[in-house]
C-alpha positions in Angstrom: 119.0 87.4 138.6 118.1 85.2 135.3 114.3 86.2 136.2 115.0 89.6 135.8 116.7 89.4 133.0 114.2 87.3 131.3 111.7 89.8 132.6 113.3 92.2 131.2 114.3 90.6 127.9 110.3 90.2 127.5 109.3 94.2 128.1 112.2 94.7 125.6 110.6 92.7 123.1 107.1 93.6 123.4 107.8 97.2 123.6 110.2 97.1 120.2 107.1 94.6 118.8 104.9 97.4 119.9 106.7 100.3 118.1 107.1 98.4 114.8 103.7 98.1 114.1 103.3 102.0 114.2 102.1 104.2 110.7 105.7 105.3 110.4 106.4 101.6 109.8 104.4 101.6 106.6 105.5 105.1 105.2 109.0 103.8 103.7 107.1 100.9 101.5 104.0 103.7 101.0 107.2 105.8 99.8 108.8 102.8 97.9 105.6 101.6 95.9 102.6 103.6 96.0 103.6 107.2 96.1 105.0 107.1 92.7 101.7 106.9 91.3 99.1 107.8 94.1 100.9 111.3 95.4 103.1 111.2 98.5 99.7 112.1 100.3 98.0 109.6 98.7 95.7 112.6 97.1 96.8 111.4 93.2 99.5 111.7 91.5 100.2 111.6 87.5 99.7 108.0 86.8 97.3 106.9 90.0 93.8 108.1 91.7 93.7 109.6 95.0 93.4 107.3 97.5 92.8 108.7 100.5 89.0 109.2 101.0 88.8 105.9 99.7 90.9 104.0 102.0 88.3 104.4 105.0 86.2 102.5 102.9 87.7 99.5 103.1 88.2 97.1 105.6 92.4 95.9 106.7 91.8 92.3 105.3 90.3 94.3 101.8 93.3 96.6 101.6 95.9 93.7 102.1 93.9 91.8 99.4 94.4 94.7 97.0 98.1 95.6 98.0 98.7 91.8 96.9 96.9 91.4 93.9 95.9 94.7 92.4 93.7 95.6 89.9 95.4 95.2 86.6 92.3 96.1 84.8 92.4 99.6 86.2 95.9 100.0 85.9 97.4 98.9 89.6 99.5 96.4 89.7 100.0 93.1 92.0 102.6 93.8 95.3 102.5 89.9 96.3 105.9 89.9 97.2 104.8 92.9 100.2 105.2 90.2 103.1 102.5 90.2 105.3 104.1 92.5 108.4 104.7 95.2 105.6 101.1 94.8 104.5 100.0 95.5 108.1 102.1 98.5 108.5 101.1 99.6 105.2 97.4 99.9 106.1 98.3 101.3 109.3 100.2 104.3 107.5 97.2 104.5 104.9 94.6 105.0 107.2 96.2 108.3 108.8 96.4 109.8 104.7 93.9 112.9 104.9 91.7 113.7 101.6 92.5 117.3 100.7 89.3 119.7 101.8 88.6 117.7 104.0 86.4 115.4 101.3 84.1 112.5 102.4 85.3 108.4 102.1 84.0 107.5 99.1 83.7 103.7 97.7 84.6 103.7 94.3 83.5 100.1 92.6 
């Protein structure tokens, strides 16, 4: 009996592991920090550029980098108390944004 308990203590956890780390993880802190200025659909909003074609652009590990430190020159600013779980789920929900039209990624330097 204790081996199918811990059997199934181990699908429990992998399965709740598994839905964490879906987009939907990442929308609240999306919703929380970046929406304000980027748009809730990441195509721009009053005080931030539209994201979303650019956000293909970028690699995970370039993304976290800039959620942590921003770019204080162009106006974002640092997140580096964003843990590093919420960073993952963050990219994940930014990489299902659409660009409105339909526009091409673009890297913007």
């Amino acid at each position: 009996m204790r081996n199918v308990t811990a059997a199934w203590m181990i699908v429990l956890t992998v399965c709740s592991v598994a839905s964490a780390q879906t987009p939907d993880a990442g929308r609240n802190t999306f919703v929380a920090r970046c929406a304000g200025c980027h748009g809730t659909d990441g195509n721009g909003g009053e005080l931030g550029p539209a994201i979303a074609a650019r956000v293909p652009t970028r690699s995970d590990s370039e993304l976290q980098e800039l959620i942590r430190d921003g770019r204080p020159a162009a106006g974002m600013p640092a997140f580096p108390a964003v843990t590093a779980p919420e960073s993952a789920h963050l990219v994940a929900f930014l990489r299902t944004l659409k660009p409105r039209g339909g526009a091409a990624p673009q890297r913007v330097s």
